[in-house]
ROTORBA-28972 format. One record per residue (C-alpha): residue number from 0; residue in one letter; chain; x, y, z. Coordinates in steps of 0.001 Angstrom, whole numbers. Each point is the difference from the previous one (the first is absolute). Example, Ala and Ser with C-alpha at 12.3 -4.5 7.8 and 13.67 -1.06 7.14 Angstrom:
<tidos>
<tido 0 A A <12300 -4500 7800>>
<tido 1 S A <1370 3440 -660>>
</tidos>
This chain:
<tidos>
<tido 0 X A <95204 -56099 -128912>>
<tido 1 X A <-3146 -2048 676>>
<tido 2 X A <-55 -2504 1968>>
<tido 3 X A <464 -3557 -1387>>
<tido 4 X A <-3052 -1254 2192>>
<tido 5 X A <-3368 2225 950>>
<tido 6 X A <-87 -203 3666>>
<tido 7 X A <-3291 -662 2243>>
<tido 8 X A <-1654 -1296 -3574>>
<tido 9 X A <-3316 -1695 520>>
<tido 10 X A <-1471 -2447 -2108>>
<tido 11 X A <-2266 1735 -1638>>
<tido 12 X A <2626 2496 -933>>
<tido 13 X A <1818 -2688 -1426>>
<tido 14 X A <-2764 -1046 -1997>>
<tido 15 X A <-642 3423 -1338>>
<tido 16 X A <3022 494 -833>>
<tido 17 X A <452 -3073 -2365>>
<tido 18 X A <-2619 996 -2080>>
<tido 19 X A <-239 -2211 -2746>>
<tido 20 X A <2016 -3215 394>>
<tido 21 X A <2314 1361 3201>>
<tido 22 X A <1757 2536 -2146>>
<tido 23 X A <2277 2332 2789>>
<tido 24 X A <2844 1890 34>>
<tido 25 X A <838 -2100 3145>>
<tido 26 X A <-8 -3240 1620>>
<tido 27 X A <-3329 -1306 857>>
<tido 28 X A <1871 -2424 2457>>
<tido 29 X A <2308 2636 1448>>
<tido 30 X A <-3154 1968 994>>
<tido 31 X A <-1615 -3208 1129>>
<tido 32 X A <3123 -411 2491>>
<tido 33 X A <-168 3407 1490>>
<tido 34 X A <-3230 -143 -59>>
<tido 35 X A <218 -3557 2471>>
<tido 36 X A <2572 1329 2363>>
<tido 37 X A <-2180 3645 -66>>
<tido 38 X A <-3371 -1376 827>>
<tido 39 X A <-1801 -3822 -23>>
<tido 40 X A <-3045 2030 -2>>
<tido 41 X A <-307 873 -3815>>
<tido 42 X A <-2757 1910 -1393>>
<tido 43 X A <-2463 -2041 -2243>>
<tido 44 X A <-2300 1811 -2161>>
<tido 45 X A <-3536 -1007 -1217>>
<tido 46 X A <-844 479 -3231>>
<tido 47 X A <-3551 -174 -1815>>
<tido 48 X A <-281 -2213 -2227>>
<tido 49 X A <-1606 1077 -2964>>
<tido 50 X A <-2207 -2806 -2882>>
<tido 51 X A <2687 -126 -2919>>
<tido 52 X A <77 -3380 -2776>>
<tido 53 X A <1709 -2884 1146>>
<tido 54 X A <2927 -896 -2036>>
<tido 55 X A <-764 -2815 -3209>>
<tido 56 X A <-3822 1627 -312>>
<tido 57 X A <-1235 1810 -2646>>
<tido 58 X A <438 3330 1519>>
<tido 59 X A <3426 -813 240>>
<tido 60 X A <1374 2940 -2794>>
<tido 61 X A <-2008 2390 2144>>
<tido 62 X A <1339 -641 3262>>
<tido 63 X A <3193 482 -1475>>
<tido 64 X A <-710 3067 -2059>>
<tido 65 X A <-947 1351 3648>>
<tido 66 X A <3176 618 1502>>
<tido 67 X A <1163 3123 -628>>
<tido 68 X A <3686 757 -1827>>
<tido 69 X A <2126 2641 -451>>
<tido 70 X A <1027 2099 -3265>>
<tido 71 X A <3795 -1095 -221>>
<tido 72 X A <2426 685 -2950>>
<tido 73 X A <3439 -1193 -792>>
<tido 74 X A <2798 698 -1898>>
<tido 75 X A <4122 -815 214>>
<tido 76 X A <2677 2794 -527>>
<tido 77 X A <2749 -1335 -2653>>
<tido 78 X A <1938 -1036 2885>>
<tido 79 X A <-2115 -1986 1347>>
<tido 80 X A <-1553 1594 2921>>
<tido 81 X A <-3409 -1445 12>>
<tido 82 X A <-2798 2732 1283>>
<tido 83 X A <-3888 -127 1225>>
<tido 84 X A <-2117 2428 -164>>
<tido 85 X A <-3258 720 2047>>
<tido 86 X A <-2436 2503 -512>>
<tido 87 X A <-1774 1788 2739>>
<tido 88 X A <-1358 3564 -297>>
<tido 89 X A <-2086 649 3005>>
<tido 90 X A <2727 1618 1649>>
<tido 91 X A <2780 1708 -1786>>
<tido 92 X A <2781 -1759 2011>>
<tido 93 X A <2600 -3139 -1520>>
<tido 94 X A <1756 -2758 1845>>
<tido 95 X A <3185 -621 -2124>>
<tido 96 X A <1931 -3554 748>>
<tido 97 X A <2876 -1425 -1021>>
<tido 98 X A <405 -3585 757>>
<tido 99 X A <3323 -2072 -442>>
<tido 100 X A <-13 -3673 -906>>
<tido 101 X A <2050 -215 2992>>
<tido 102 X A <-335 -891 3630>>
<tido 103 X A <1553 -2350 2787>>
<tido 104 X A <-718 -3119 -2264>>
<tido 105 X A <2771 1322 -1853>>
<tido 106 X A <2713 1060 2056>>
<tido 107 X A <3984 -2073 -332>>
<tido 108 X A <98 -2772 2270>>
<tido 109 X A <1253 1589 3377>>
<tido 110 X A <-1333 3296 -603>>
<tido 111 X A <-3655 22 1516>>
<tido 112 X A <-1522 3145 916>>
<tido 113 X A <1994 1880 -3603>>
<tido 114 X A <-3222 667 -1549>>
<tido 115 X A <-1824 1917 3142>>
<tido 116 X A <3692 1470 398>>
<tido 117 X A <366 1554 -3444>>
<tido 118 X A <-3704 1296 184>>
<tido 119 X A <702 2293 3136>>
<tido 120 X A <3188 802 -2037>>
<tido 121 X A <-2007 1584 -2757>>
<tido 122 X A <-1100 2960 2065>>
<tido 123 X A <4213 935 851>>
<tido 124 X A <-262 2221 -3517>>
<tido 125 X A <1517 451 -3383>>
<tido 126 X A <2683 2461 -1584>>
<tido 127 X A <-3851 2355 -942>>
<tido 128 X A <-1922 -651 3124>>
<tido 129 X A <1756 408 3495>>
<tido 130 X A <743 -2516 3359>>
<tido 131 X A <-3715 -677 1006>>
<tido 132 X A <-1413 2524 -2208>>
<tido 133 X A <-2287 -2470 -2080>>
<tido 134 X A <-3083 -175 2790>>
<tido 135 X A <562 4077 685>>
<tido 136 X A <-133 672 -3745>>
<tido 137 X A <-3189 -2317 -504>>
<tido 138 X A <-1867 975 3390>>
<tido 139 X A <525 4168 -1023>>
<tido 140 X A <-1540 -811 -3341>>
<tido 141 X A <-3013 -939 2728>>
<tido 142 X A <310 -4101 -497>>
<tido 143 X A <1014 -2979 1691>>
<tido 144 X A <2637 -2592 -559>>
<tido 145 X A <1332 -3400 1257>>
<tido 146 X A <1178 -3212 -811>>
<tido 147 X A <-38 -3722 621>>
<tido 148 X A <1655 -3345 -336>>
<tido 149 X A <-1443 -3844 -216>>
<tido 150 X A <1584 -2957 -1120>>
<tido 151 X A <-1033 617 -3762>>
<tido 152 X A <33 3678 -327>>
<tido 153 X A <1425 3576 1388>>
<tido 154 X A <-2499 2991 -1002>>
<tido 155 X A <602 3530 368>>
<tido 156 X A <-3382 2423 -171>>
<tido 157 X A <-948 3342 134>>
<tido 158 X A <-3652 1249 409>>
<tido 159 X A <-331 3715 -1286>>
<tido 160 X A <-1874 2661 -1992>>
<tido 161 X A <-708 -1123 -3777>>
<tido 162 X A <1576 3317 -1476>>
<tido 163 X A <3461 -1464 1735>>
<tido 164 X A <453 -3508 -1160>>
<tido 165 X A <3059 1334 -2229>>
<tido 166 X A <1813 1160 3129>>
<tido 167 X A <-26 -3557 1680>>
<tido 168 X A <403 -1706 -3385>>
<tido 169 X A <3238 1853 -143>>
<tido 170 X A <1147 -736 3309>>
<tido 171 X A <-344 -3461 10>>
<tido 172 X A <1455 -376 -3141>>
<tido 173 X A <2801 1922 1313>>
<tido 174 X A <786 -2368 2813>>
<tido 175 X A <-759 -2873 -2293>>
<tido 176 X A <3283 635 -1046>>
<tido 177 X A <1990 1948 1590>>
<tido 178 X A <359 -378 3870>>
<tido 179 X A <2888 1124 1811>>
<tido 180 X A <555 -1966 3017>>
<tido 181 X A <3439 366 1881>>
<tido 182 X A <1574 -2395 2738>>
<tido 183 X A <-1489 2453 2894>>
<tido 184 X A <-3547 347 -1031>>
<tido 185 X A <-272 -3942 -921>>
<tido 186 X A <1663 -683 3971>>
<tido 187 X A <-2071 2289 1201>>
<tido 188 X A <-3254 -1344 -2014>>
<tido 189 X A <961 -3097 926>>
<tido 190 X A <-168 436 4096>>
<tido 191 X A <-3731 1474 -996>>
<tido 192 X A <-764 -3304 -1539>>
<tido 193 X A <1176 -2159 2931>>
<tido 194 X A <-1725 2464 2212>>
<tido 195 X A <-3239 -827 -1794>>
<tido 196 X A <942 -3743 608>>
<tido 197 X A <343 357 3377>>
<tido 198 X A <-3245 1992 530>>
<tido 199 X A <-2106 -1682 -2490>>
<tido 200 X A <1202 -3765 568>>
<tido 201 X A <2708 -817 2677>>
<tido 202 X A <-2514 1489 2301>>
<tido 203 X A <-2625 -1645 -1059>>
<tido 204 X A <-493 -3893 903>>
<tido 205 X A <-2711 -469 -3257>>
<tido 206 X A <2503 2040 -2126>>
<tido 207 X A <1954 -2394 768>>
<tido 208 X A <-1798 -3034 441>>
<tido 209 X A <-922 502 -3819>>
<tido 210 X A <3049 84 -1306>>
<tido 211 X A <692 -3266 1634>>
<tido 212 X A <-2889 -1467 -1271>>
<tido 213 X A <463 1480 -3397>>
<tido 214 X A <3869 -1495 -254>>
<tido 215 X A <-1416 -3292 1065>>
<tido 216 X A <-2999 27 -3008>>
<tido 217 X A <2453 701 -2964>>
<tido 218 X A <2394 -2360 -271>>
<tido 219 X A <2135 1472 -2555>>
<tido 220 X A <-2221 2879 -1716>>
<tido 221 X A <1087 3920 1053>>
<tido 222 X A <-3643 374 1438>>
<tido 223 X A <1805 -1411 3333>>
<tido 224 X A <1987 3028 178>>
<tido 225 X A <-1362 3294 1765>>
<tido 226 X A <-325 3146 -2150>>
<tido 227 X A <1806 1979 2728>>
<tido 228 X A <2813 -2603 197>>
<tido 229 X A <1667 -2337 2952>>
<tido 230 X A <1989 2980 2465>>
<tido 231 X A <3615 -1935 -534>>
<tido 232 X A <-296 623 -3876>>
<tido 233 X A <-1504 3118 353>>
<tido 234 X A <2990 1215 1808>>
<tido 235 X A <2257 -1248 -2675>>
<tido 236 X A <-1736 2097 -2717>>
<tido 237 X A <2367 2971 -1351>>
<tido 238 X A <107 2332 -2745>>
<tido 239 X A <1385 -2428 -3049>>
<tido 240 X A <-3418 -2388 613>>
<tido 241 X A <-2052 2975 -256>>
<tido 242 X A <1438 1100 -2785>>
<tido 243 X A <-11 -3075 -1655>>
<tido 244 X A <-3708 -990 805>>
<tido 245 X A <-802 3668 -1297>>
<tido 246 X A <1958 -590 -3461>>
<tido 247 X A <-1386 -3482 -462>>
<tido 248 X A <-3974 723 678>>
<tido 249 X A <-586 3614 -468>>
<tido 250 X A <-598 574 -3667>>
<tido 251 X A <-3456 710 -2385>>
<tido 252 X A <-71 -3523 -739>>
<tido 253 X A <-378 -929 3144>>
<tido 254 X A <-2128 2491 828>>
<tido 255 X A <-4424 -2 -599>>
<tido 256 X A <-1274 3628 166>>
<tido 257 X A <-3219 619 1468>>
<tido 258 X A <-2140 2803 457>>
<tido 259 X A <-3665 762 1266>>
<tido 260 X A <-2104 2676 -305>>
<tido 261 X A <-875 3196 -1888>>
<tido 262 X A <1616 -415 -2927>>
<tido 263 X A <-241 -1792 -3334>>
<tido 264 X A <2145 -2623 -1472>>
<tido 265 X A <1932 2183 -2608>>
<tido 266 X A <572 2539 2736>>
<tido 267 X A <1733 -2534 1818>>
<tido 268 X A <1969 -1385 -3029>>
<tido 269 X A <1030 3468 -704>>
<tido 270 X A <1726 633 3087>>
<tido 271 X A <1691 -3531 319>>
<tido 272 X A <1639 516 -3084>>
<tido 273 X A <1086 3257 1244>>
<tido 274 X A <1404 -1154 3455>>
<tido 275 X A <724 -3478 -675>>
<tido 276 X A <334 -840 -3751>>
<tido 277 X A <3545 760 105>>
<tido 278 X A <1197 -1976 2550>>
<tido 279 X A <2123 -3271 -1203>>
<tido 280 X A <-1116 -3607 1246>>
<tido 281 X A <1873 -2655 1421>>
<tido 282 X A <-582 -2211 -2868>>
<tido 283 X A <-286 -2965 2777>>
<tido 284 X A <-2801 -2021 1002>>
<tido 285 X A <-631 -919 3049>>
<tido 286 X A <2117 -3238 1449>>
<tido 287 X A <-1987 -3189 916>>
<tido 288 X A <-477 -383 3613>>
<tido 289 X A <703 -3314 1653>>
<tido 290 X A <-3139 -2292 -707>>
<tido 291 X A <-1535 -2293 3441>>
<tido 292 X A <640 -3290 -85>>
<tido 293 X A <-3216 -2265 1165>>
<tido 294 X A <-1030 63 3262>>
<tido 295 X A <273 -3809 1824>>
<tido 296 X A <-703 855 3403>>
<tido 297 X A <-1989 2596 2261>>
<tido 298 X A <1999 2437 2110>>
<tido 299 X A <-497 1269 3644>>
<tido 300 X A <1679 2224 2494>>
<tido 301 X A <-1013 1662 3007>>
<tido 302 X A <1289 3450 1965>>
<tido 303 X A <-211 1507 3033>>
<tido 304 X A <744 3751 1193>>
<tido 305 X A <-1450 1281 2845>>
<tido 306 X A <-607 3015 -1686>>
<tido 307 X A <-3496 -2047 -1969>>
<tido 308 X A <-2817 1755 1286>>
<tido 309 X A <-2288 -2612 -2040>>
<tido 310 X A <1154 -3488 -994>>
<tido 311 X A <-1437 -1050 -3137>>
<tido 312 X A <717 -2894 -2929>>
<tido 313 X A <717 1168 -3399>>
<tido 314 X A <-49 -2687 -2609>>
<tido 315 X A <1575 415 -3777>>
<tido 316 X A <-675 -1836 -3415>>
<tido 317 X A <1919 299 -2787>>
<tido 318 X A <-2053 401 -2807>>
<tido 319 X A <-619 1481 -3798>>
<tido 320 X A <749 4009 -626>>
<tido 321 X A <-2688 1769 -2416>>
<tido 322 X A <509 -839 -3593>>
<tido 323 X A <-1509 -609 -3354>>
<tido 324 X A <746 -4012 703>>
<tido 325 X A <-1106 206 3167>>
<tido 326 X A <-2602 2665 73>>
<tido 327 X A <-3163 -2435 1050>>
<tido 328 X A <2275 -1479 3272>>
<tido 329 X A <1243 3276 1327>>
<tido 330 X A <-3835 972 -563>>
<tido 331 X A <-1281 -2675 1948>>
<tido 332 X A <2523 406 2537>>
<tido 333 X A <-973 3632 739>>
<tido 334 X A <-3454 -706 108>>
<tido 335 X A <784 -2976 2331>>
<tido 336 X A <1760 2183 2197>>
<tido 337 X A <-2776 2458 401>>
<tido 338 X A <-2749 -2617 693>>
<tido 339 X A <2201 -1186 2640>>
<tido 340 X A <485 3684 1905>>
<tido 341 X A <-1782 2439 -1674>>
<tido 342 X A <-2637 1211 2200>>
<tido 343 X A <-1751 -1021 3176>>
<tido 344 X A <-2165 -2766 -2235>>
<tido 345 X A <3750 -912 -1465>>
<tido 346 X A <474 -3779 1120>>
<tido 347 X A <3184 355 2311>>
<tido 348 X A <-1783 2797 1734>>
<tido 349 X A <-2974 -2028 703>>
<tido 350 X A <2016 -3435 1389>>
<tido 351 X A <2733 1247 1694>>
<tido 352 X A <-1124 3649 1265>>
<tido 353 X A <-3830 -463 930>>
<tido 354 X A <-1717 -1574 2902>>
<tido 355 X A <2869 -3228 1568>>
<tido 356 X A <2579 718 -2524>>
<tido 357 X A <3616 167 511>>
<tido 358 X A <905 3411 -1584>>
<tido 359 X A <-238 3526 690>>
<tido 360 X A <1287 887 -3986>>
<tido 361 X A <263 -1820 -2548>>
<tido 362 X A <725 434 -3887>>
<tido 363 X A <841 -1240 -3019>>
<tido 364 X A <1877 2152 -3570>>
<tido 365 X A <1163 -283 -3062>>
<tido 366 X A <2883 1650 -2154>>
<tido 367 X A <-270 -309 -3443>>
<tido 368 X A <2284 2378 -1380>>
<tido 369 X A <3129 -1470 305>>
<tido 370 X A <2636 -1207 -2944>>
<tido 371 X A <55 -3589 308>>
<tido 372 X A <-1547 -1584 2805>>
<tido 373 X A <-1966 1926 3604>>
<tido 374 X A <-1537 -987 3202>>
<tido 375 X A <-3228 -1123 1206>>
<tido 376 X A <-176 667 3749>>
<tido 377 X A <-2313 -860 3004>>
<tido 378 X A <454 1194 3659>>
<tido 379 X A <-1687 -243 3272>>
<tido 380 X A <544 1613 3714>>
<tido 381 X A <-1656 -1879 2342>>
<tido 382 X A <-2225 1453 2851>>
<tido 383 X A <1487 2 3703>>
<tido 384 X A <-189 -3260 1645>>
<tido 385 X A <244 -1559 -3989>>
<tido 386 X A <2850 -1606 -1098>>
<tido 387 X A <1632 425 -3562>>
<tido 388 X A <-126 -3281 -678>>
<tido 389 X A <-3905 173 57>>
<tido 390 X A <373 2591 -2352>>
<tido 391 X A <1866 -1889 -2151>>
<tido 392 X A <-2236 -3230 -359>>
<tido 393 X A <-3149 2587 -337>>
<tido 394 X A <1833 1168 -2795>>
<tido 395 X A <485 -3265 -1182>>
<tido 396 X A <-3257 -1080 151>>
<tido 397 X A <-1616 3267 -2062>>
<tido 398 X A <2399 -753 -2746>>
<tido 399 X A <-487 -3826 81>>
<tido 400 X A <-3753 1145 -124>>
<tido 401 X A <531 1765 -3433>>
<tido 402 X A <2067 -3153 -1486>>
<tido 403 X A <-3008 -2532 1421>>
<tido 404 X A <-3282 2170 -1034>>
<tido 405 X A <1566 3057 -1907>>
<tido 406 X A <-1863 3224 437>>
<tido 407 X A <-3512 1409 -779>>
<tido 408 X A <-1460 1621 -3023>>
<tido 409 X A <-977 2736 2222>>
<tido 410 X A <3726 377 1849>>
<tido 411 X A <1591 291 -4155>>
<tido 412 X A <-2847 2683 -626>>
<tido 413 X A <531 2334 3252>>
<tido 414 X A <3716 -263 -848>>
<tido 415 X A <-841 1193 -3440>>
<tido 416 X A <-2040 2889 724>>
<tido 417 X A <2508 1324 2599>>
<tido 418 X A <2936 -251 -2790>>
<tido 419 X A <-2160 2021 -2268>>
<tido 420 X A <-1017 2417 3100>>
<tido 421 X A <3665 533 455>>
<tido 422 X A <760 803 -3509>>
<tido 423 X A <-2246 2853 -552>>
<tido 424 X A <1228 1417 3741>>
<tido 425 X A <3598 -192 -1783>>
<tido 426 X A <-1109 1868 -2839>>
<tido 427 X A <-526 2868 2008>>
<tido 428 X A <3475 -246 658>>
<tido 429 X A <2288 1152 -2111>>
<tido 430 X A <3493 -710 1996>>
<tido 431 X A <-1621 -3736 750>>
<tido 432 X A <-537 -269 -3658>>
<tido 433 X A <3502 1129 -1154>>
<tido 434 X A <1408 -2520 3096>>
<tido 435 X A <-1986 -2819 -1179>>
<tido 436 X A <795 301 -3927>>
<tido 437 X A <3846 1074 534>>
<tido 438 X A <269 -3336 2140>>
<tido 439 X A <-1682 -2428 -2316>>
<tido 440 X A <1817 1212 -3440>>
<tido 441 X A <3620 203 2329>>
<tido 442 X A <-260 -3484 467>>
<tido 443 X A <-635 -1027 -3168>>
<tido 444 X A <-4264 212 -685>>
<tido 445 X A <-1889 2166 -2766>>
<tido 446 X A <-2087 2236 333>>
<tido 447 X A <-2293 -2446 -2095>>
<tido 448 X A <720 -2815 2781>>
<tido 449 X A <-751 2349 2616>>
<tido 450 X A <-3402 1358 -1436>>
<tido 451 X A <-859 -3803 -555>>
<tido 452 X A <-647 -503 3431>>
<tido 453 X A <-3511 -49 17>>
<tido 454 X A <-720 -2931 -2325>>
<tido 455 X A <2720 -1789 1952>>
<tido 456 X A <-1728 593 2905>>
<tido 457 X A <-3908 -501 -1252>>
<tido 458 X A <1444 -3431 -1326>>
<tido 459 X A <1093 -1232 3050>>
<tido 460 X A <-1991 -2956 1835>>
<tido 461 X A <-376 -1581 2415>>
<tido 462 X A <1783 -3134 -595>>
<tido 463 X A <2960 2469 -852>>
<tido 464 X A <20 1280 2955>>
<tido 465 X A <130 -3584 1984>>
<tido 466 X A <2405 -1364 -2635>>
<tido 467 X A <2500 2739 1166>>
<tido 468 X A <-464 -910 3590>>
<tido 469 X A <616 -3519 -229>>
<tido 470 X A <2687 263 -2566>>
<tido 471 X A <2482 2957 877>>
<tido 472 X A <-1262 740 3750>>
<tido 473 X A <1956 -3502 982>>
<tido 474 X A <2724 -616 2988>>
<tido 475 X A <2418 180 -2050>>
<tido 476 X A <147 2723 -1951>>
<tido 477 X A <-94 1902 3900>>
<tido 478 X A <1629 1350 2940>>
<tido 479 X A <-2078 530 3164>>
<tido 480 X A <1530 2048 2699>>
<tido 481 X A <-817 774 3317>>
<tido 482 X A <806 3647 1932>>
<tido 483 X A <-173 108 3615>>
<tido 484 X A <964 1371 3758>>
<tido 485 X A <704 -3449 1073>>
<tido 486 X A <10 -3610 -784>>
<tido 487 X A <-3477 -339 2220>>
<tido 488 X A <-2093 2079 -2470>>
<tido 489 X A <603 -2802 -2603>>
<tido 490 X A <-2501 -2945 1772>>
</tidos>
């Protein structure tokens, strides 16, 4: 299975790989972690800026007729499996999805880490398709295949030759619906899981350090929870809660089928009626998930491990997910983010990296997709001899800046042209595509609210984008934390 964070990211990864409006198939601020306890020395990329219309002038239609969008078609099976299709015919390959409304956001209370559990589960087999024999089967037809978990969503994809779509249609339809799991293999899956706990996060003090921080943010939303689960209710996990999580969230209606590549939309309806038109849904929705109450008062904590090879501050805001309603905010709020850290000319880059500043790295990100609310994040390492408390007030100050004199005309247009830049990069991507899509329609978008994009994003302003700092980037509505060796590196 993939990993539920891409280690060593850099910043401008990040950026490229939320594309439009942050759209990933994982956490921005997981990566954004690892990528803080990896390095403090992140990559920033310049980017040419290129003359394009500013947003409420004449040329406005234009500028938005200039970003580039995909062919996508749509259509639902009878029961209810939603599916997206994406033409690409340069090369005669397909990347085939299937994404379940289902992720640790939705797990029973005392049962974190059954989502990522049940997806390594899907590999043990079926009554058809041996132990472990799913990867073999896909990887002699001469593709690839993984999967992944996030708080919102588990995915399970398979890249491959365009002739063979039917052949991984019909295997994940097959384990749709009929795994076999027995007490052994789900004990011995489960000791694989807390292995990948241990490795991936007890062993690592920013692993952990963001769960912390994360379970102090949300005060009672699932977002607080980590995908691959707290160790003493992993261990707890048997075969009766993965059978029940499997029962209650695998099904068509639950399920958004996506596929990019060489082939055409009937093609692809063909073959999901085939392989998946027969299979019965659940007939039930998804549950409501507790709602946040208001946040009164800011929260802080601090670590130390002597195992920090950088110290660094990492600061969270809870603030609006993408949506139709709030479409224009989470807008501004990406483009906020990059004019803060995107870049070497980016504004934290400039006051707390360059010349007598505090900072070795610095950033700032954005996650959009997300069901009901998301993050807005800023972090800072400081440089030796620095103290993380300077961080923090230079931090301060850069985003005090943007609530007393908001931003530039020219910062809102570079930010712009590098969101269109990375939009026709993605479109040379078709797995990117399929990943960006698949999220945004799991979690509840259109494709017609994803392809609206650009207008949101040419009508942004200015004022929009200062309105969102000094109304949702507030004390409140935050938890700072500080990671460290010892108490000294904290000034």
């Amino acid at each position: 299975m993939l990993p539920t964070r891409p280690h060593g990211a850099r910043r401008a990864a990040l950026a490229a790989a939320a594309l439009w409006f942050g759209l990933a198939g994982t956490s921005l601020t997981q990566a954004a972690e690892e990528e803080a306890e990896e390095t403090a020395q992140a990559a920033h990329e310049t980017t040419a800026t290129v003359s394009v219309p500013s947003p409420g002038s004449a040329s406005e239609d234009s500028a938005v007729q200039s970003w580039p969008i995909p062919d996508v078609a749509t259509f639902t099976l009878e029961n209810g499996m939603q599916a997206v299709v994406i033409e690409d015919h340069r090369v005669p390959v397909v990347t085939h999805m299937v994404w379940y409304r289902t992720g640790a956001a939705d797990e029973p209370w005392g049962k974190s880490g059954i989502a990522h559990f049940v997806e390594h589960l899907m590999f043990k087999g079926t009554d058809t398709i041996p132990e472990g024999a799913f990867s073999k089967v896909v990887a002699e037809n001469g593709g690839q295949d993984n999967a992944f978990t996030s708080w919102d969503y588990t995915a399970y994809f398979q890249r491959i030759a365009a002739e063979r779509l039917g052949i991984v249609m019909g295997m994940e339809a097959d384990r749709m619906k009929n795994l076999r799991l027995t007490p052994e293999l789900v004990a011995t899956e489960r000791d694989v899981v807390l292995e990948e706990r241990n490795s991936r996060t007890d062993n690592n003090p920013g692993a952990l350090f963001g769960e912390q921080l994360r379970a102090a943010l949300f005060l009672n939303h699932p977002y607080a929870v980590p995908i691959i689960g707290w160790r003493h209710e992993i261990e707890e996990l048997d075969l009766e809660d993965a059978k029940a999580f499997y029962r209650r969230f695998y099904a068509p209606d639950n399920a958004v089928l996506v596929v990019a590549g060489a082939v055409t939309p009937a093609e692809v309806q063909a073959l999901a009626e085939e392989h998946y038109g027969d299979l019965e849904p659940s007939g039930r929705p998804a549950d409501p998930r507790p709602a946040e109450p208001p946040h009164l008062a800011p929260r802080r904590l601090t670590m130390t491990d002597e195992r920090v090879r950088q110290p660094y501050v990492i600061r969270y805001y809870v603030v609006p997910a993408y949506t139709p309603e709030t479409a224009r905010e989470s807008a501004a709020l990406s483009m906020l983010s990059d004019i803060l850290s995107d870049g070497k000319t980016s504004r934290l880059t400039q006051a707390l990296e360059f010349g007598d500043g505090p900072a070795v790295g610095s950033s700032a990100w954005y996650i959009s997709t997300a069901k009901e609310i998301s993050i807005f994040g800023l972090y800072g390492a400081p440089k030796p001899g620095r103290t993380l408390e300077e961080v923090e007030v230079a931090l301060d100050a850069e985003l005090a800046r943007v609530v007393r004199d908001g931003v530039t005309e020219a910062e809102l247009t570079r930010v712009k042209d590098k969101a269109r830049a990375d939009l026709i990069f993605a479109l040379d991507n078709q797995s990117r595509l399929a990943r960006l899509y698949g999220a945004a329609v799991t979690i509840g978008l259109s494709v017609e609210e994803v392809q609206r994009w650009p207008e949101v994003a040419e009508s942004v302003t200015v004022e929009d984008i200062q309105a969102v700092a000094r109304e949702l980037l507030v004390p409140e509505r935050s938890a700072t934390g500080w990671l460290m060796r010892s108490e000294e590196e904290a000034g």
